[in-house]
C-alpha positions in Angstrom: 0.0 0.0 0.0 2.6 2.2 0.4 2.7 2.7 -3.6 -0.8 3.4 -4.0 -0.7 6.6 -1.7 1.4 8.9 -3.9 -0.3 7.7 -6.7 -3.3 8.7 -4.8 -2.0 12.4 -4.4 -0.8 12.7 -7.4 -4.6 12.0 -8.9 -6.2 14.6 -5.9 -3.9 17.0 -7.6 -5.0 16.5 -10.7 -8.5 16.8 -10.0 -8.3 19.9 -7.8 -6.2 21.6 -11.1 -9.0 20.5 -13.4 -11.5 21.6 -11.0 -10.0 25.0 -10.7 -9.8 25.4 -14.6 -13.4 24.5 -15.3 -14.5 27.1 -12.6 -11.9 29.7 -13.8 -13.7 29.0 -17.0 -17.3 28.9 -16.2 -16.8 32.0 -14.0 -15.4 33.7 -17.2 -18.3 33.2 -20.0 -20.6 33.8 -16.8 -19.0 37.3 -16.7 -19.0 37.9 -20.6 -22.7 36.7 -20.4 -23.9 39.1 -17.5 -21.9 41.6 -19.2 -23.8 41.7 -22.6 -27.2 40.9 -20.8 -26.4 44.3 -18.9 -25.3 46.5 -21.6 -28.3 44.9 -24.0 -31.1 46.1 -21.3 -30.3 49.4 -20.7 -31.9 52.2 -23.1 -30.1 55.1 -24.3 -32.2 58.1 -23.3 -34.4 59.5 -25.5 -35.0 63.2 -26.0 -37.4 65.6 -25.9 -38.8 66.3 -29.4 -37.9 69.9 -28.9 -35.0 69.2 -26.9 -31.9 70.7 -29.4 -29.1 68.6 -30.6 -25.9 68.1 -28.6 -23.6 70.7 -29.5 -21.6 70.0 -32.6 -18.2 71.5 -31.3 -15.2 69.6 -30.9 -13.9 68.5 -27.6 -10.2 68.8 -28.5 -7.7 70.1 -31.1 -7.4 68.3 -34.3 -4.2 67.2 -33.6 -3.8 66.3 -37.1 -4.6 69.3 -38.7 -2.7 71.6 -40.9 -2.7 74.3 -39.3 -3.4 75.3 -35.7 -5.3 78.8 -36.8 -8.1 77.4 -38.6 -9.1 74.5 -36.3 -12.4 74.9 -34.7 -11.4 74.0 -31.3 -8.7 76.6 -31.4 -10.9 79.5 -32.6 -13.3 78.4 -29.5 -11.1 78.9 -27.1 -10.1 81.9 -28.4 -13.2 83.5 -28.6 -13.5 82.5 -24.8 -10.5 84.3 -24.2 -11.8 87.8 -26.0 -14.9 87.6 -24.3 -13.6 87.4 -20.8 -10.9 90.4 -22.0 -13.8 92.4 -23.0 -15.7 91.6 -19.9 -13.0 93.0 -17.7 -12.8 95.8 -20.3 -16.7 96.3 -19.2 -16.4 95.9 -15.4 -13.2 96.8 -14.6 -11.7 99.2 -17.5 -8.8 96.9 -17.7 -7.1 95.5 -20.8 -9.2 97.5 -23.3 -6.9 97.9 -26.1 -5.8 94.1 -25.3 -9.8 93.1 -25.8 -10.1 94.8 -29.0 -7.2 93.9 -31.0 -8.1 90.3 -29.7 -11.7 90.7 -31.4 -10.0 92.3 -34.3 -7.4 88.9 -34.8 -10.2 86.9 -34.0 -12.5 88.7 -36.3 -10.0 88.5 -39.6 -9.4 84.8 -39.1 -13.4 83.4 -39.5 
């Protein structure tokens, strides 16, 4: 009998491995499955019919475009800038001149 006992183990081992595999996998598709049931129930939400459209501006930069002047993004976040420049050029009386050679750039390159 003493033979038979580390033949023993050894097969315990390879039970408990295979075990182990087949719950690894079944807890795997289980995931995938939950997963898409999840993402198939929920609905996007609908609008309003006279709710407007999302705004059409880009998030970012174009970071592939030609040239930096003419990207939308760019030209948004200028326009930002001039407005807050001539904001302070209403409120405070500061950076007047600055505001409106900022409107004047910004103006010439639309």
């Amino acid at each position: 009998m003493t033979h038979d006992q580390p033949v023993l183990h050894a097969g315990r081992r390879w039970i408990v491995g295979c075990l182990v595999v087949l719950g690894g996998v079944t807890l795997f598709y289980a995931g995938i499955l939950l997963g898409q049931q999840h993402a198939t129930t929920a609905e996007p939400a609908k609008r309003a019919p006279g709710m407007a459209r999302a705004s059409t501006k880009p998030l970012v930069r174009n970071v592939f475009s030609p040239s930096v002047i003419a990207d939308p993004y760019v030209l948004d976040e200028q326009r930002k800038v001039v407005e807050a420049l001539e904001r302070a050029c209403e409120h405070q009386r500061r950076n007047c001149a600055t505001a409106h050679d900022a409107r004047a750039y910004l103006d010439s390159h639309r």
